[in-house]
C-alpha positions as CSV (number, residue, x, y, z in Angstrom):
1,X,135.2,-4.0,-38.1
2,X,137.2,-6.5,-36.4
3,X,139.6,-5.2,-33.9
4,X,142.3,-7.3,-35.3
5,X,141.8,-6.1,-38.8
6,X,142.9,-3.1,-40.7
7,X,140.9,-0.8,-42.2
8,X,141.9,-2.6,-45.4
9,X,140.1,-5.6,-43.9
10,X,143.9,-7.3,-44.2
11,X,145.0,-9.0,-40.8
12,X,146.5,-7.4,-38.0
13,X,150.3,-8.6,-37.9
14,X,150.3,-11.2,-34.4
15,X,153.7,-10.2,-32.5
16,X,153.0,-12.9,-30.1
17,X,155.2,-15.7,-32.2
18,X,158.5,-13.4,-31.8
19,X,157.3,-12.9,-28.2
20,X,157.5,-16.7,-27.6
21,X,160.4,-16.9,-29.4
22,X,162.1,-14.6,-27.2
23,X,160.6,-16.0,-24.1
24,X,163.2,-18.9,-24.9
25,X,166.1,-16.8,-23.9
26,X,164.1,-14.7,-21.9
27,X,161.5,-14.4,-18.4
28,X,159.6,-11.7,-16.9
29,X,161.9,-10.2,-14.4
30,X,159.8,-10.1,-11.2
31,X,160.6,-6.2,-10.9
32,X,163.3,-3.6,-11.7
33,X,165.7,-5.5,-9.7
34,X,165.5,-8.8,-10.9
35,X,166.3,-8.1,-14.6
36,X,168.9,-8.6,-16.4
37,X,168.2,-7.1,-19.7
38,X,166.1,-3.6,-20.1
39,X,164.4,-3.1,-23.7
40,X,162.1,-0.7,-25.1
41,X,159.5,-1.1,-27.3
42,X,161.1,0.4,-30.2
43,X,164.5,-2.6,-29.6
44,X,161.9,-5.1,-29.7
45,X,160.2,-3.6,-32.9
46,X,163.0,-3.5,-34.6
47,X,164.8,-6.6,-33.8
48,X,161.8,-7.8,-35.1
49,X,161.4,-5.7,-38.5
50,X,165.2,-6.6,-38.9
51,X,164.2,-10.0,-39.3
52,X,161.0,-10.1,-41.2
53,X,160.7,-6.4,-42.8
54,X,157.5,-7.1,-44.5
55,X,156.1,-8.6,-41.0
56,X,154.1,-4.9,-40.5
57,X,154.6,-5.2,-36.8
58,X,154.3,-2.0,-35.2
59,X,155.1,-0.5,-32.0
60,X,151.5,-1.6,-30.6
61,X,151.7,-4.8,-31.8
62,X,154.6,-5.2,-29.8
63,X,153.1,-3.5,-26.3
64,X,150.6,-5.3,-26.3
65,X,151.9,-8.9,-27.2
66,X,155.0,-7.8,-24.2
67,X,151.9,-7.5,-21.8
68,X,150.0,-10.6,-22.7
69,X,153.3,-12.7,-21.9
70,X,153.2,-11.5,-18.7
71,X,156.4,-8.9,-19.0
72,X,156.0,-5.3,-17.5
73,X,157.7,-2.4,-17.6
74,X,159.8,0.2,-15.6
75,X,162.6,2.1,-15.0
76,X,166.6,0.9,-14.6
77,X,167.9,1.2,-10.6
78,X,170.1,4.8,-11.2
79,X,168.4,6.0,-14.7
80,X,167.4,9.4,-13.9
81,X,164.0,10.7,-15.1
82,X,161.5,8.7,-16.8
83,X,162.9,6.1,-18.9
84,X,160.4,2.8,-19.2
85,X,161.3,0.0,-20.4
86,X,161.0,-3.9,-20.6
87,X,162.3,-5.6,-17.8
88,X,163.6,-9.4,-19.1
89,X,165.5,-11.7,-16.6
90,X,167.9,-14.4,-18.7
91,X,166.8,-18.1,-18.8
């Protein structure tokens, strides 16, 4: 089975097109200090089921498409404990 396939042998949803759409407003922040905007995986996932509810995207689909564009992820300066998330810089 194709890795990008469900067991259903449907397509697995691509998150990279909302990814490049939001790389219009948005660039990797360099590191924790350079961003502007922190979002988790689950903001991203849902900004994105919020505006196609039958895309199927899914938590994964989004990590993974974050990474390939090149954003990481960390924690805010002051959060206390672990609290990851994606570090975006404004264009």
């Amino acid at each position: 089975m194709d890795d990008k396939q469900n067991k259903d042998n449907t397509p697995e949803p691509d998150a990279g097109e909302y990814i490049t759409i939001l790389m219009g407003y948005f660039r990797p922040a360099t590191d924790e200090k350079d961003a502007t905007h922190y979002l988790t995986t689950a903001e991203v996932c849902d900004a994105i089921k919020r505006l196609d509810p039958g895309s199927g995207i899914r938590s994964e689909h989004v990590y993974n498409a974050m990474l390939a564009a090149g954003f990481q992820y960390g924690c805010r300066p002051g959060s206390v404990g672990l609290d990851f998330r994606w570090l975006l810089h404004d264009k």
